[in-house]
C-alpha positions as CSV (number, residue, x, y, z in Angstrom):
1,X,-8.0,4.7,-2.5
2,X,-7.8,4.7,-6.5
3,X,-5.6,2.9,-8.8
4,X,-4.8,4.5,-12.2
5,X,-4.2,1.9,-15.0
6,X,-0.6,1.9,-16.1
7,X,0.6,3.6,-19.2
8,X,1.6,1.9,-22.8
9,X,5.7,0.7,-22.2
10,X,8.2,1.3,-24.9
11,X,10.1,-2.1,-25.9
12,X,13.6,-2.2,-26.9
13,X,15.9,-5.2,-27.8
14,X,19.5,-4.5,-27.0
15,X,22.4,-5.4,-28.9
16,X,23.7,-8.2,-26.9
17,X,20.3,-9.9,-26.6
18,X,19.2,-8.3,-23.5
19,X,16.1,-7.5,-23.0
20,X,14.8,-4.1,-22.0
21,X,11.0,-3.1,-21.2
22,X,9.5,0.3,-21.8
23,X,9.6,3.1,-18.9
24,X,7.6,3.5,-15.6
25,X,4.3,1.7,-15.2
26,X,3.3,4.7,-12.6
27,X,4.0,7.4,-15.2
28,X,7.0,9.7,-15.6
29,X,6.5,12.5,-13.3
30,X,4.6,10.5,-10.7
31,X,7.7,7.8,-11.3
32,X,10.7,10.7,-11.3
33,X,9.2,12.0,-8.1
34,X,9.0,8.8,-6.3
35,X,12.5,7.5,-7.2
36,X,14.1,10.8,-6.9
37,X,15.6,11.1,-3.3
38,X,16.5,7.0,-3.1
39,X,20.1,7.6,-1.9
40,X,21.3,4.1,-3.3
41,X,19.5,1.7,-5.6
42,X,17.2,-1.0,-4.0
43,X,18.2,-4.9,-4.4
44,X,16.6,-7.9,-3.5
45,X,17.2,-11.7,-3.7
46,X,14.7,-14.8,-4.0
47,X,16.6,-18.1,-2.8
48,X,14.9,-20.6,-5.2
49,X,13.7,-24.3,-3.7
50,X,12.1,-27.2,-5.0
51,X,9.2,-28.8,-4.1
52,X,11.5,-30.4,-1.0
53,X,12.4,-26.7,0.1
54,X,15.6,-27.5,-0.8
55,X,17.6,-24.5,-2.2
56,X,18.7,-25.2,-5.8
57,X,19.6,-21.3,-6.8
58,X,19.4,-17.5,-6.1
59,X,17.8,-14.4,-8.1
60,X,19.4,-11.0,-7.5
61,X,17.2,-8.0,-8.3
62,X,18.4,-4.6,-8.5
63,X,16.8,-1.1,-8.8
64,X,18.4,0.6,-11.9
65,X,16.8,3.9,-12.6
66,X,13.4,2.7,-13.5
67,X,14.1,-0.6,-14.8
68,X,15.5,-3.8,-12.2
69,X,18.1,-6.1,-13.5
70,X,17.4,-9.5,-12.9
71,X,19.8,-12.4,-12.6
72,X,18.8,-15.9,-12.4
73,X,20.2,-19.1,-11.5
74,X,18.8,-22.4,-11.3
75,X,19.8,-25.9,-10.8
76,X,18.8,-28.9,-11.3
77,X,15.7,-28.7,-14.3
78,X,15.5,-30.4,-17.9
79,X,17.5,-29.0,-20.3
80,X,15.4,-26.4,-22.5
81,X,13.0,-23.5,-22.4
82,X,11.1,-22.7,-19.0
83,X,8.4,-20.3,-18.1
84,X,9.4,-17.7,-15.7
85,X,7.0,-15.5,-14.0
86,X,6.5,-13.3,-11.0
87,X,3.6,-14.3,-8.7
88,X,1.1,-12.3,-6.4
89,X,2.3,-13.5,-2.9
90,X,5.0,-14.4,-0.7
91,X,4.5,-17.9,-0.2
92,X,6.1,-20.8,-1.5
93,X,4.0,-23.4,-0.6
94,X,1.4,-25.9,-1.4
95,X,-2.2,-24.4,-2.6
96,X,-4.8,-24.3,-4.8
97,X,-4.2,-23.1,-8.6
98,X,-7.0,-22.2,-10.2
99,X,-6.5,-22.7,-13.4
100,X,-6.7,-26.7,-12.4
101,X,-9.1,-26.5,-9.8
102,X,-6.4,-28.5,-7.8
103,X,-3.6,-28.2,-5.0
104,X,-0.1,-28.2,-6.7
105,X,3.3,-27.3,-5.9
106,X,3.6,-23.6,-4.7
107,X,-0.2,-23.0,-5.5
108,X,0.2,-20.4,-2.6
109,X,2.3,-18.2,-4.7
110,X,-1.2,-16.9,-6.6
111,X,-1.8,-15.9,-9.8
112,X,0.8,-13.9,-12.2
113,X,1.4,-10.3,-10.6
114,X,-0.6,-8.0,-12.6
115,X,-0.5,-4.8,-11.4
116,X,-2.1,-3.0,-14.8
117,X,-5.2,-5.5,-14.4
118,X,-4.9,-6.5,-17.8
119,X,-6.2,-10.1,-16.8
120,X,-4.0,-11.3,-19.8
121,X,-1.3,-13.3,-20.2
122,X,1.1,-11.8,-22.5
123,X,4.8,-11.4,-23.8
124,X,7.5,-9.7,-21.7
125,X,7.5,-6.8,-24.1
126,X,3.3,-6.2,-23.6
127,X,2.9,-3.0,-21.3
128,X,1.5,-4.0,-18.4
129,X,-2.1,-2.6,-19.2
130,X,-2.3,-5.0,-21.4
131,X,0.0,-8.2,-20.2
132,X,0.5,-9.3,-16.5
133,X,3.1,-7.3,-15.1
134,X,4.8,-10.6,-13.9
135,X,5.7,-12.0,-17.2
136,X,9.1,-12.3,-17.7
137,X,11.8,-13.8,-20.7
138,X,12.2,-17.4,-20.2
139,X,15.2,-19.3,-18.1
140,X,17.1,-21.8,-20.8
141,X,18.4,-24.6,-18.9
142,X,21.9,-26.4,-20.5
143,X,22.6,-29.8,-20.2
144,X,23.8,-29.4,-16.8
145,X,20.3,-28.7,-15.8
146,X,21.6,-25.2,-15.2
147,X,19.9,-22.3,-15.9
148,X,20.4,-19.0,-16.4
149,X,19.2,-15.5,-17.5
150,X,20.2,-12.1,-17.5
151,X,17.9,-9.0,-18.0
152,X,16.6,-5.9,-17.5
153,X,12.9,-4.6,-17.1
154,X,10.8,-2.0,-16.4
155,X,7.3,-3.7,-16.0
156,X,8.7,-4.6,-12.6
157,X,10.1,-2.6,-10.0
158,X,11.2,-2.7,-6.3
159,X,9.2,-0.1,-5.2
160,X,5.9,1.1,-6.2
161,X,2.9,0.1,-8.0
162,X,5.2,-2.3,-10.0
163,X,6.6,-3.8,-6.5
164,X,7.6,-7.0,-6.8
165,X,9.2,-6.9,-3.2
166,X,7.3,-10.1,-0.7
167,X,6.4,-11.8,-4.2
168,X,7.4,-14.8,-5.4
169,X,9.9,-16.0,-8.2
170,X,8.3,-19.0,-10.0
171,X,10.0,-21.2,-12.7
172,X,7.9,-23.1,-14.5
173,X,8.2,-27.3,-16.4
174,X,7.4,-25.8,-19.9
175,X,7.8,-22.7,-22.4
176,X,6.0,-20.4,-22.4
177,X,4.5,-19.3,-25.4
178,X,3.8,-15.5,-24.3
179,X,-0.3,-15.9,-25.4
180,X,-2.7,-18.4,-23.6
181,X,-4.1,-17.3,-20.8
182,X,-3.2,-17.9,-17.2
183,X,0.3,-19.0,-18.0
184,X,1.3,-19.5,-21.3
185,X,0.9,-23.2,-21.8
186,X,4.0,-23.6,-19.1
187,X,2.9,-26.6,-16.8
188,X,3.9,-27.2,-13.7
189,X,5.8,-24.5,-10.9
190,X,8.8,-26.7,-10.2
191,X,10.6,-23.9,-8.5
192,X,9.7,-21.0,-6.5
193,X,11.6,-18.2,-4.4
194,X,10.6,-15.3,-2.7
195,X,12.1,-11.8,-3.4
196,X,13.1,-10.2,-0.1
197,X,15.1,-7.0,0.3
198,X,17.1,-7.9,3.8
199,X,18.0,-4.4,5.0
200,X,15.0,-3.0,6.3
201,X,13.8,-4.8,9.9
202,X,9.7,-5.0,10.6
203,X,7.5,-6.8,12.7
204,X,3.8,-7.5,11.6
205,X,0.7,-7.9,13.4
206,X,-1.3,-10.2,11.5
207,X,-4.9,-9.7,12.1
208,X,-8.1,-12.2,11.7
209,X,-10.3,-12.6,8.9
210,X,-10.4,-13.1,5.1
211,X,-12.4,-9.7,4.4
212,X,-10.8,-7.3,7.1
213,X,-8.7,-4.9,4.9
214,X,-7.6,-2.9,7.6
215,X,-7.7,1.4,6.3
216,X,-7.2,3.1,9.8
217,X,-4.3,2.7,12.7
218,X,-4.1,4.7,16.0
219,X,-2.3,3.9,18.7
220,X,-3.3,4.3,22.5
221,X,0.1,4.6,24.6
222,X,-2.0,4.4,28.2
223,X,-3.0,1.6,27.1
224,X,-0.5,0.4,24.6
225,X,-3.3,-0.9,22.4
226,X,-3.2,-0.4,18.6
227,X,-6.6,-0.2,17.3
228,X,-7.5,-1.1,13.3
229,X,-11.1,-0.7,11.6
230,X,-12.6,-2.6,8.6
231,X,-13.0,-0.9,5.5
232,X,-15.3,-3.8,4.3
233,X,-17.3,-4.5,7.5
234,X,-16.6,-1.7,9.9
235,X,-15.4,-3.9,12.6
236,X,-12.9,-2.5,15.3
237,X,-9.7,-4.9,16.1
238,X,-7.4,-4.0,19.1
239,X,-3.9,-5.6,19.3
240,X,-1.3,-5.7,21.9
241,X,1.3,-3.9,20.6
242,X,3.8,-5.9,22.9
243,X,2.3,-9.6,22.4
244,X,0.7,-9.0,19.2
245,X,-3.0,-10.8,20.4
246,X,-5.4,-9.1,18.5
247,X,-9.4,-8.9,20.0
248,X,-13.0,-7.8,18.6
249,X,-13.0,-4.0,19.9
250,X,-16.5,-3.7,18.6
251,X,-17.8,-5.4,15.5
252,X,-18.9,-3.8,12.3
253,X,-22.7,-3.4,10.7
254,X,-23.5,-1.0,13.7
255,X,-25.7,1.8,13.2
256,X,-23.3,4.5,11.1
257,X,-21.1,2.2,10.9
258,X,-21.0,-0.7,8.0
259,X,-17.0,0.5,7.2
260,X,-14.1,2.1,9.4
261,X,-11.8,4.2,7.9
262,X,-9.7,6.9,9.5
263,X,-9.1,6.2,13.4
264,X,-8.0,8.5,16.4
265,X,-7.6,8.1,19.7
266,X,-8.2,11.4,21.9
267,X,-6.3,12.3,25.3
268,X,-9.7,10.5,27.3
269,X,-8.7,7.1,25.1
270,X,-11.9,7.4,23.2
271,X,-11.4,5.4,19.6
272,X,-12.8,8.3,16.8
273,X,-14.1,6.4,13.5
274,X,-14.5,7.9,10.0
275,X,-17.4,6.0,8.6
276,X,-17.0,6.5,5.0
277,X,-20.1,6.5,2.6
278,X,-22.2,6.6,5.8
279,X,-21.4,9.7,6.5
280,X,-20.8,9.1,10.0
281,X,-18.4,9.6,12.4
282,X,-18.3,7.0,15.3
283,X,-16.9,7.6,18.7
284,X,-16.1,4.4,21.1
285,X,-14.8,3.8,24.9
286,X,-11.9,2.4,25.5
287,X,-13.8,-0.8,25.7
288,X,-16.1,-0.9,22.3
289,X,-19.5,0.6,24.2
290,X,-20.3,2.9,21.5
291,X,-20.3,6.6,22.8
292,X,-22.2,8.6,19.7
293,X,-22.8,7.9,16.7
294,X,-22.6,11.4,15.0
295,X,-24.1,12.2,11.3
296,X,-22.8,14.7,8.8
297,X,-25.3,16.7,7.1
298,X,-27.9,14.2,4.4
299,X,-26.1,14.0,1.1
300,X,-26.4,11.6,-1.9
301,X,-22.3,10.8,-1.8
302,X,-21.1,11.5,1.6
303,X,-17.5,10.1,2.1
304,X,-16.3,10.6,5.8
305,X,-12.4,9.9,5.0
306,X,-9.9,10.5,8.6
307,X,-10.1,12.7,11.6
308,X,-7.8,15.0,13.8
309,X,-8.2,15.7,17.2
310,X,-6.9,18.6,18.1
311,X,-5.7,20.9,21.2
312,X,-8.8,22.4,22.3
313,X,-11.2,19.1,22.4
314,X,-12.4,19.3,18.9
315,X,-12.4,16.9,16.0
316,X,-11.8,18.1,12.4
317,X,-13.2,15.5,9.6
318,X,-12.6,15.5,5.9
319,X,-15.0,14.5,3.7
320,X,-13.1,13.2,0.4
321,X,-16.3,13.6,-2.4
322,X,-18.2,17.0,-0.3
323,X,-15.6,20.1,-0.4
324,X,-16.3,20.8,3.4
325,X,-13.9,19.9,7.0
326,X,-16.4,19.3,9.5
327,X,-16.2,20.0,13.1
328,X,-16.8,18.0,16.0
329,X,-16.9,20.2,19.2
330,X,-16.0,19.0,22.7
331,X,-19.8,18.5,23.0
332,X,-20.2,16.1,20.2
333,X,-22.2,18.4,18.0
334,X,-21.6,18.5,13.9
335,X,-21.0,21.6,12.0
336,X,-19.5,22.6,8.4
337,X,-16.1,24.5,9.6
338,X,-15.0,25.3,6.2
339,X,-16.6,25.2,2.9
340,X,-13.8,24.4,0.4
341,X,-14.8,25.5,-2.9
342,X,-14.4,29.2,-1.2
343,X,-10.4,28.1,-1.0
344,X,-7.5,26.9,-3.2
345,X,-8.2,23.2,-2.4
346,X,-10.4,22.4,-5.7
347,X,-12.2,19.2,-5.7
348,X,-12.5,17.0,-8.7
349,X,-13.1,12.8,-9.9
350,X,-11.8,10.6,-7.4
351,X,-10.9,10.9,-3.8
352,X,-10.2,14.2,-2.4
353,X,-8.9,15.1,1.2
354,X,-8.6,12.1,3.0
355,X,-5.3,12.3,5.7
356,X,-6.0,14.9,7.9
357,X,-3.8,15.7,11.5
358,X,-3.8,18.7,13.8
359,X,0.0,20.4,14.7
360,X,1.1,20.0,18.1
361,X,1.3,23.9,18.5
362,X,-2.7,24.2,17.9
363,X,-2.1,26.5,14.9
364,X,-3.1,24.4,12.0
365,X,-4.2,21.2,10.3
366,X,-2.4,19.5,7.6
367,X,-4.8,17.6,5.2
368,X,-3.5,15.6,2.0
369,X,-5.4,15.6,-1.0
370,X,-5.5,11.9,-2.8
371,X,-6.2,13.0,-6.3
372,X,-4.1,15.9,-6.7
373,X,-0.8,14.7,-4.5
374,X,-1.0,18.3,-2.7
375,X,-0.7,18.2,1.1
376,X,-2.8,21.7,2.7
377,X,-2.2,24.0,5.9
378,X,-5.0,25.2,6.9
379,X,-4.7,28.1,9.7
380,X,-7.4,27.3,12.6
381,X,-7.9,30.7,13.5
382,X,-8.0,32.2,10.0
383,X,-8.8,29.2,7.9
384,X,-6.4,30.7,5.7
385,X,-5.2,27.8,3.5
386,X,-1.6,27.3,2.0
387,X,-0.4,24.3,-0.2
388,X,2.7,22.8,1.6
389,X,4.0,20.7,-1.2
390,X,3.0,18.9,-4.6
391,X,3.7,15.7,-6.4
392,X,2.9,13.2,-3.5
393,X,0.4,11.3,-5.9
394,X,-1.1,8.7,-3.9
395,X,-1.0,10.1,-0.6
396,X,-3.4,8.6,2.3
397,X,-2.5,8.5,5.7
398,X,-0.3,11.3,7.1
399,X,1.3,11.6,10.3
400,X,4.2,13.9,12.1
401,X,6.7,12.4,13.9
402,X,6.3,12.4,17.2
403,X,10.0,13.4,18.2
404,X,10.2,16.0,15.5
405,X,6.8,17.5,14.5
406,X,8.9,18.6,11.2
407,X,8.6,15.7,10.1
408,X,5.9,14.6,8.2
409,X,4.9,10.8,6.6
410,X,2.7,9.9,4.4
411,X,1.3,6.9,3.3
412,X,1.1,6.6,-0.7
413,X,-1.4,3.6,-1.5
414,X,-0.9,2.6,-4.8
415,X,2.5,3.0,-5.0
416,X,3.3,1.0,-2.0
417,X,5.7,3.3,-0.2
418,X,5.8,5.4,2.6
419,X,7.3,9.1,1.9
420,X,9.2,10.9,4.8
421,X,8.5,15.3,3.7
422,X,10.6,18.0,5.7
423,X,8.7,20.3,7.2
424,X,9.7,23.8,7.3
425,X,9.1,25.4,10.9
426,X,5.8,27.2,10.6
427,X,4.6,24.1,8.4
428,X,4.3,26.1,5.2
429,X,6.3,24.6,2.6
430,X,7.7,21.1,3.0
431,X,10.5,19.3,0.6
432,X,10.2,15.1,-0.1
433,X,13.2,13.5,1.1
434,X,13.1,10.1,1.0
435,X,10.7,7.0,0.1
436,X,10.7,3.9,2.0
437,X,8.9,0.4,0.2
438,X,10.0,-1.5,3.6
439,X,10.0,-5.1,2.4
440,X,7.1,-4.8,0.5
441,X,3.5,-2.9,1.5
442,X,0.7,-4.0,0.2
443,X,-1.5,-0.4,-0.5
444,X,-0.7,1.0,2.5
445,X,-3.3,3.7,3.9
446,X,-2.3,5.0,7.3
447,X,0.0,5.3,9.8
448,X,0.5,5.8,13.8
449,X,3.9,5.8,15.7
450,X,5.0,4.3,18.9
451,X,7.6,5.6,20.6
452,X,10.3,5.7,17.3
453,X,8.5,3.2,15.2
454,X,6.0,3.7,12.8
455,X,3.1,1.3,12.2
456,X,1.5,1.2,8.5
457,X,-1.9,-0.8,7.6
458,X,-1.7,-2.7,4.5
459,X,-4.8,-2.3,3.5
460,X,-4.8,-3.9,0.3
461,X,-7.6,-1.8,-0.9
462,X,-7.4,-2.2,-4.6
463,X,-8.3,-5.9,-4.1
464,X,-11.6,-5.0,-2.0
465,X,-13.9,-4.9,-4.9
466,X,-12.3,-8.0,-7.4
467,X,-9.3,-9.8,-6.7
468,X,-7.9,-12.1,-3.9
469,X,-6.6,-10.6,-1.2
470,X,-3.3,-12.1,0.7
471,X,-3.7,-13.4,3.8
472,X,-3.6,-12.9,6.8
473,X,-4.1,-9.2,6.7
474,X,-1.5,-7.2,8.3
475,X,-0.1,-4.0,10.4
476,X,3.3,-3.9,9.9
477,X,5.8,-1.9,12.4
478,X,8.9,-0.6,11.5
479,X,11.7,2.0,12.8
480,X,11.5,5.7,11.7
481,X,13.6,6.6,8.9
């Protein structure tokens, strides 16, 4: 649940007046293991409107290595120079911009997209640690009122923490002139579109509140309830997964339990709650009637992360800042199951295990490790522990398909994606092969399947302490791939 700043991009003008922006944002081996197994490049288009919501062009994006050519084309503006930036959100509609304290045309679309946190306005050729990742060459407009521009760059991408998939295109009255801060001096957004990728289908579940920032999903098929907790307020949602109407399970600031994280259901439909720097694990009815609330041993940086129920009634917990998996037996009573630092999982800075799941033959747990981008075996009768695979920098949430329990997901936060790992058959080693951004996630932490879909939180966790948050909050379904 960490964001690493992005690294100083190279700048090159090509001969023909294209522009070019440095390499990967995310860093090249994180970057190269990512984009590695994408079997055709990503595109994506933004129909662009006016203030009527009348189209007046298109912008094509595609994938290319890890740079996106961009093409633009837009009708019907004054001849001359016009800002041209990438936005935070996915709406093009009327809202407040704060830079005038006002509501304007397509003040919904946010601020610049600025995934480096630079908080600076800047030129196109500024890395994006230290110039909004959404600033972009300017459109010229001819005396047709036609404009159009042809580029390539790398401080946007359509998949990870570059992803400019679900935001928004916007064109602006002015120039820009690449230095004052929030937009360069460009006036008014007089056009807008928002850049979709139309190949992948999903349904979201959009869930109350301005603060929710929804970390844990589990899904209850007796009941076919999805349940989501608050990482900011520890509140429990439930959601039809059918209709899609989303109720108060149980609300947060409960004893143990001022933020939900990981969430499992057991076979008896009980709702399992990893309560994070309380170190605290919460266990709920089917209704919300709290159960137990169950403390870890006292510690001045707990970090209860995700649970796994597993075959025999017990509940495994990681703890991603202590270097110990707790258990949970069928009686609801604590222990320390495995001290870490006596094993090959090394903590360090940062968040540590966190994903955590049980295999269906009652052998073993698989664990991910945020801050290293390992994903564990550990045996349950030997605690023998094995590293499956490497490089999955990022990693949250993991789940096993529920057809195929070689197959393993993972949900990578920062980089917006979820990764699909082969499993080989005694869960040992495991090979990444293939990445899926869906139509744009928004720091996705954990997943739950029903039936042959899968069902991702956006959690949008890197805007929990400074930044504005798009709303509504979402869990967003989608078909195994």
């Amino acid at each position: 649940m960490q964001v690493n700043e992005t690294l100083l991009k190279r700048v090159k003008w090509t001969a023909l007046g294209v522009l070019t922006l440095g390499l990967a944002a995310a860093g090249g081996a994180e970057m190269a293991q990512m984009m590695a197994p994408a079997s055709a490049p990503l595109t994506a288009t933004a129909t662009i409107v006016d203030e009527q919501g009348q189209a007046q062009g298109t912008a094509t994006f595609r994938q290319a290595g890890m740079a996106v050519a961009v093409t633009v084309e837009a009708r019907g503006l004054t001849p001359g120079q016009h800002g041209m930036h990438v936005h935070d959100t996915r709406q093009c509609l009327p809202g407040v911009d704060p830079a005038v304290n006002e509501v304007v045309p397509f003040g919904a679309a946010g601020p610049h997209f600025d995934p480096g946190m630079s908080r600076n306005h800047d030129s196109p050729t500024a890395g994006n640690k230290y110039g909004h990742g959404g600033d972009l060459p300017m459109l010229t407009v001819g005396a047709d009122g036609v404009g159009r521009a042809s580029f390539m760059s790398d401080k946007i991408s359509l998949t990870g923490m570059d992803g400019i998939l679900n935001r928004t295109l916007i064109i602006h009255e002015k120039p820009d002139d690449y230095r004052s801060d929030p937009s360069g001096m460009s006036g008014a957004r007089v056009r807008c579109g928002t850049i979709v990728r139309g190949t992948v289908a999903t349904r979201d579940y959009p869930l109350p509140g301005v603060q929710t920032f929804p970390e844990g999903v589990a899904y209850d098929a007796n009941r076919g309830v999805l349940y989501t907790g608050s990482a900011a307020t520890g509140s429990i949602y439930a959601v039809n997964a059918s209709s899609g109407a989303v109720s108060l399970l149980s609300e947060g600031g409960a004893r143990g339990r001022t933020s939900a994280l990981g969430l499992k259901v057991d076979r008896q439909g009980r709702v399992w709650v990893a309560g994070g720097a309380a170190g605290t694990v919460s266990v709920l009815s089917p209704n919300g009637s709290p159960i137990a609330v169950l403390e870890t041993p006292k510690s001045p940086n707990p970090y209860i992360n995700d649970l796994a129920p597993a075959a025999d009634g017990s509940v495994y917990v990681t703890d991603s800042t202590r270097p110990v998996i707790f258990r949970v037996s069928p009686d609801l009573k604590v222990s320390a199951w495995l001290e870490l630092d006596r094993t090959p999982i090394k903590y360090g800075p940062g968040i540590n295990l966190n994903g955590i799941l049980a295999t269906p033959d009652g052998r073993s747990l698989l664990t991910m490790q945020l801050n290293t981008g390992d994903v564990w075996r550990i045996d349950l009768r030997t605690k023998a522990v094995k590293k499956v695979i490497g490089g999955l920098m990022r990693g949250d949430g993991i789940l096993l398909d529920p057809a195929n329990p070689r197959t393993l997901y993972v949900a990578r936060n920062a980089l917006g994606v979820v990764s699909k790992v082969a499993l080989s058959t005694d869960s040992g080693t495991g090979t990444l092969v293939a990445e899926e951004p869906l139509q744009g996630l928004r720091f996705p932490a954990t997943l739950t399947a029903i039936g042959t879909d899968l069902v991702v939180t956006q959690s949008q966790l890197d805007k929990l302490q400074g930044g504005t948050p798009e709303t509504p909050f979402r869990l967003t379904r989608f078909n195994a791939f």
